[in-house]
BAKOL-881923 format. One record per residue: x, y, z of N, C-alpha, C, O in turn; residue in three letters. Coordinates in pm, whole numbers, padded with zeros to 5 digits. Layout:
+--------+--------+--------+--------+--------+--------+--------+--------+--------+--------+--------+--------+------+
!     nx !     ny !     nz !    cax !    cay !    caz !     cx !     cy !     cz !     ox !     oy !     oz ! resn !
+--------+--------+--------+--------+--------+--------+--------+--------+--------+--------+--------+--------+------+
!      X !      Y !      Z !      X !      Y !      Z !      X !      Y !      Z !      X !      Y !      Z !  ALA !
...
+--------+--------+--------+--------+--------+--------+--------+--------+--------+--------+--------+--------+------+
//
This chain:
+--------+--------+--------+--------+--------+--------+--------+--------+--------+--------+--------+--------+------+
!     nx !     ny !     nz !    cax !    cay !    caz !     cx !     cy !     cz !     ox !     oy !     oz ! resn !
+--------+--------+--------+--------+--------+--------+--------+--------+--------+--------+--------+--------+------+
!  01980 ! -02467 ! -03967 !  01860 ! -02529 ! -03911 !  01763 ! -02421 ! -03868 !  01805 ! -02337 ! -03788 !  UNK !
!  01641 ! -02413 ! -03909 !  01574 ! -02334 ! -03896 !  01475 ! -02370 ! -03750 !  01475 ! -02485 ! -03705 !  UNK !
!  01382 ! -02246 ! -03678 !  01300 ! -02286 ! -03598 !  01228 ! -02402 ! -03624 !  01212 ! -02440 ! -03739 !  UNK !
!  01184 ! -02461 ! -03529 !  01069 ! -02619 ! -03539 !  00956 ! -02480 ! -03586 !  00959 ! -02357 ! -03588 !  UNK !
!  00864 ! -02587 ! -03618 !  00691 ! -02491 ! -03670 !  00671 ! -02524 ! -03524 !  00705 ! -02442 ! -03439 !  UNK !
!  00624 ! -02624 ! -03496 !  00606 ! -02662 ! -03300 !  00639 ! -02583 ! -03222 !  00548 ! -02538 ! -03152 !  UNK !
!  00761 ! -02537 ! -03200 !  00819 ! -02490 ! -03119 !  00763 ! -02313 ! -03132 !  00740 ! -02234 ! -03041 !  UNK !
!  00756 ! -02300 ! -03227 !  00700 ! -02115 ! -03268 !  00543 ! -02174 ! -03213 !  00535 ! -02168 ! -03090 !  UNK !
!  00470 ! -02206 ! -03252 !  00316 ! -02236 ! -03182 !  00360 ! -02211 ! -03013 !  00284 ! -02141 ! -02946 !  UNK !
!  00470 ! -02263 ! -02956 !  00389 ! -02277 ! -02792 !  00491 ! -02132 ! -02735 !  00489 ! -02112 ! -02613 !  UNK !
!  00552 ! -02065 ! -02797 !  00600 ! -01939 ! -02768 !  00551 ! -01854 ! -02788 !  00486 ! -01813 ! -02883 !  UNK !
!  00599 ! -01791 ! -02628 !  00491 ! -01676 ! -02598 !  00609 ! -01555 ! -02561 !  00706 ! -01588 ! -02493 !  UNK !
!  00595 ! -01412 ! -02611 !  00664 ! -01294 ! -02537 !  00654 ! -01311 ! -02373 !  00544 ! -01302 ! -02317 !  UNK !
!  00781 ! -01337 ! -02297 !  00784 ! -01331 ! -02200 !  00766 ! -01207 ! -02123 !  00774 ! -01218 ! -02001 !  UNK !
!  00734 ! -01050 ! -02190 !  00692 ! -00949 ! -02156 !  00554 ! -00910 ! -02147 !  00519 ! -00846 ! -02048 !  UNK !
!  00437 ! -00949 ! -02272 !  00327 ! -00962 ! -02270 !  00244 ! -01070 ! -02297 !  00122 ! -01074 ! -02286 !  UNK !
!  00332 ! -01173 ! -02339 !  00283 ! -01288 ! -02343 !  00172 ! -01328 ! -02441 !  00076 ! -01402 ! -02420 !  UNK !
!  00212 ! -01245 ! -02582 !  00111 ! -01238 ! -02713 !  00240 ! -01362 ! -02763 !  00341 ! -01410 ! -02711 !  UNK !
!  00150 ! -01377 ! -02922 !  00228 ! -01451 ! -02985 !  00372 ! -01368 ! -03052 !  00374 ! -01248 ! -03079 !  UNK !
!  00483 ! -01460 ! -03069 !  00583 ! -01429 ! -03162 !  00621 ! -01494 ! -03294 !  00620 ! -01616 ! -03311 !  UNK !
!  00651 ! -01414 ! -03374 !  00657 ! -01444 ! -03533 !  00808 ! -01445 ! -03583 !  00890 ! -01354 ! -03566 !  UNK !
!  00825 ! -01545 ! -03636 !  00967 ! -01542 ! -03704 !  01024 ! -01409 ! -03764 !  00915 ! -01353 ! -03750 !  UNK !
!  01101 ! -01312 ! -03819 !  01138 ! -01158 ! -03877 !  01183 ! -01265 ! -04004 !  01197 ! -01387 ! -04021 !  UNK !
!  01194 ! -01164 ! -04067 !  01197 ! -01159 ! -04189 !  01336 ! -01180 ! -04225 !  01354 ! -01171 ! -04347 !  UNK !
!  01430 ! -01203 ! -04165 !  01588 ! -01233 ! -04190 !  01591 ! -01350 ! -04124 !  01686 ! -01422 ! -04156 !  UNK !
!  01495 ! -01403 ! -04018 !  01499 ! -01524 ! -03943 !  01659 ! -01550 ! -03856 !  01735 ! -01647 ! -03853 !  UNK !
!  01663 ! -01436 ! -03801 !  01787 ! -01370 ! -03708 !  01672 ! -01383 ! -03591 !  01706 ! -01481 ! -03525 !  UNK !
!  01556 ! -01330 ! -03538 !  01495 ! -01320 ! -03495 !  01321 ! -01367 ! -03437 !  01243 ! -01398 ! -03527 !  UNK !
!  01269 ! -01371 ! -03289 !  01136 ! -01363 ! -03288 !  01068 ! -01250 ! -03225 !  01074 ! -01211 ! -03108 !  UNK !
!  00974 ! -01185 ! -03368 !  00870 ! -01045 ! -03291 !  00816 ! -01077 ! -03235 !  00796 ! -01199 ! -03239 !  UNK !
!  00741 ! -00989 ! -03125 !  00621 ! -01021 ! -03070 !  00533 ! -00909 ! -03133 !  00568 ! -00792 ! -03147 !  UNK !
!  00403 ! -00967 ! -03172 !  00254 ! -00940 ! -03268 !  00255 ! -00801 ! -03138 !  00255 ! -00690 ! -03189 !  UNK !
!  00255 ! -00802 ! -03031 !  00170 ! -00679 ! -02980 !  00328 ! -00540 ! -02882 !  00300 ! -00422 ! -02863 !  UNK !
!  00423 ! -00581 ! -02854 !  00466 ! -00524 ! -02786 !  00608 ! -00487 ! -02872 !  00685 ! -00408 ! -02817 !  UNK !
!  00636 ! -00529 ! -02975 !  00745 ! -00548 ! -03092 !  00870 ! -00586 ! -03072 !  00946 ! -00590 ! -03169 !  UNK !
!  00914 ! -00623 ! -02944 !  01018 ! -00688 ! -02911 !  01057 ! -00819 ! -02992 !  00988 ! -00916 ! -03023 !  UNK !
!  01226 ! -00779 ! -03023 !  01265 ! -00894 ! -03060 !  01379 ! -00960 ! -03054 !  01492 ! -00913 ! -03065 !  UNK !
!  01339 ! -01097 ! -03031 !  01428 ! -01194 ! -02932 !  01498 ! -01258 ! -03043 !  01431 ! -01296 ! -03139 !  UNK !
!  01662 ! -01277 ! -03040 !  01735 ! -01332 ! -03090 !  01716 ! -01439 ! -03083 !  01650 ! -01497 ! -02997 !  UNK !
!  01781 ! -01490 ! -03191 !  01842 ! -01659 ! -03241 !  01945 ! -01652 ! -03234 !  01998 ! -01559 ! -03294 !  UNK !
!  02028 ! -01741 ! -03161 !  02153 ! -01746 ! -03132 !  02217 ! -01907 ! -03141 !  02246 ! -01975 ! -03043 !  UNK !
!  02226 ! -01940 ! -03255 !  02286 ! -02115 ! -03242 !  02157 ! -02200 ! -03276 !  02134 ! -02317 ! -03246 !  UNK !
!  02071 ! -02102 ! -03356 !  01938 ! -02152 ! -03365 !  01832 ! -02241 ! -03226 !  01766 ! -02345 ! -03218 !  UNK !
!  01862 ! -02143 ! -03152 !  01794 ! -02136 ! -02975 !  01778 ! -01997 ! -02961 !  01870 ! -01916 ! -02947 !  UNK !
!  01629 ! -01967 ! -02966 !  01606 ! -01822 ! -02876 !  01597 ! -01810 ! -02805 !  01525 ! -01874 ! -02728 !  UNK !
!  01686 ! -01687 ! -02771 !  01675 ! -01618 ! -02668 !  01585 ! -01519 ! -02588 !  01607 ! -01402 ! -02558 !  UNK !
!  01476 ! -01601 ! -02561 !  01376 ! -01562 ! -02494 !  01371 ! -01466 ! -02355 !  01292 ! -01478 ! -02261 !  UNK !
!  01476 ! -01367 ! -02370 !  01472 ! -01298 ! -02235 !  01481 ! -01173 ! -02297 !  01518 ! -01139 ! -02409 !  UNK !
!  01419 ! -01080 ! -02152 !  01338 ! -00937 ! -02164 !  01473 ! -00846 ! -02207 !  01475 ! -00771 ! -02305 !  UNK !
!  01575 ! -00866 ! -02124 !  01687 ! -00780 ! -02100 !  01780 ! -00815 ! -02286 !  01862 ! -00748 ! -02348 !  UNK !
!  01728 ! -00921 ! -02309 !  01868 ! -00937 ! -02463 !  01732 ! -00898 ! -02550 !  01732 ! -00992 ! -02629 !  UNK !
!  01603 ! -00808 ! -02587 !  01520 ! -00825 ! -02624 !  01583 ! -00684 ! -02689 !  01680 ! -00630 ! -02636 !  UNK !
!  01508 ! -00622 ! -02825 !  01505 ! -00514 ! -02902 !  01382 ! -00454 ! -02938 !  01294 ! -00526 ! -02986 !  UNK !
!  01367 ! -00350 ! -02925 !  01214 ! -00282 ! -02963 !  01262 ! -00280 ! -03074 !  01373 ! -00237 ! -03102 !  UNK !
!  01185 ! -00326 ! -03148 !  01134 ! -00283 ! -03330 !  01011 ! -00211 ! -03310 !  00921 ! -00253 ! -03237 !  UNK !
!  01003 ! -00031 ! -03417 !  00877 ! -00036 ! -03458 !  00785 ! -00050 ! -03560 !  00805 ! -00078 ! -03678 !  UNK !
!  00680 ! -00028 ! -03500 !  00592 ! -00124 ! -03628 !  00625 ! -00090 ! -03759 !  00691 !  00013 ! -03755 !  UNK !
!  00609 ! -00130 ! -03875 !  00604 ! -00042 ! -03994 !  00464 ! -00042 ! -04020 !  00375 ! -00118 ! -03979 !  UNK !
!  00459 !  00087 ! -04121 !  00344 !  00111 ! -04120 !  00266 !  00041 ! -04254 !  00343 !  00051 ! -04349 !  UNK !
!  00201 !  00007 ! -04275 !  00109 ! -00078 ! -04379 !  00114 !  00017 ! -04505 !  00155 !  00133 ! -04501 !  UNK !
!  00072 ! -00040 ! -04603 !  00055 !  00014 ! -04748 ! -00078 ! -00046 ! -04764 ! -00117 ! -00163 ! -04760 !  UNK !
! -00154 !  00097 ! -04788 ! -00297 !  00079 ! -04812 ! -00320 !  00074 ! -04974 ! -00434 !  00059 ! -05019 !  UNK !
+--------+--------+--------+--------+--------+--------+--------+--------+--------+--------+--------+--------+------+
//
């Protein structure tokens, strides 16, 4: 069972409080500005600072 679309709209990084984006293995939600990322666990994230992972950015292909 994957995230609701709903449910990604009203989530916010509880660190900076930008939006978060599904990752690309959908193990996970980034956040757009601070790169933290919050597990899926039982398909419920885990929206807290302390179970959170810095990812960094990658860099773009121009």
């Amino acid at each position: 069972m994957a995230i609701d679309p709903q449910l990604l709209e009203i989530l916010a990084c509880p660190q900076c409080k930008e939006d978060v984006k599904l990752t690309t293995d959908e193990k996970g939600l980034k956040c757009v500005k601070c790169h933290r990322v919050y597990p899926i666990k039982e398909d419920i994230p885990v929206m807290l600072i302390d179970e959170a992972t810095i990812e960094p950015e990658r860099p773009t292909k121009d």
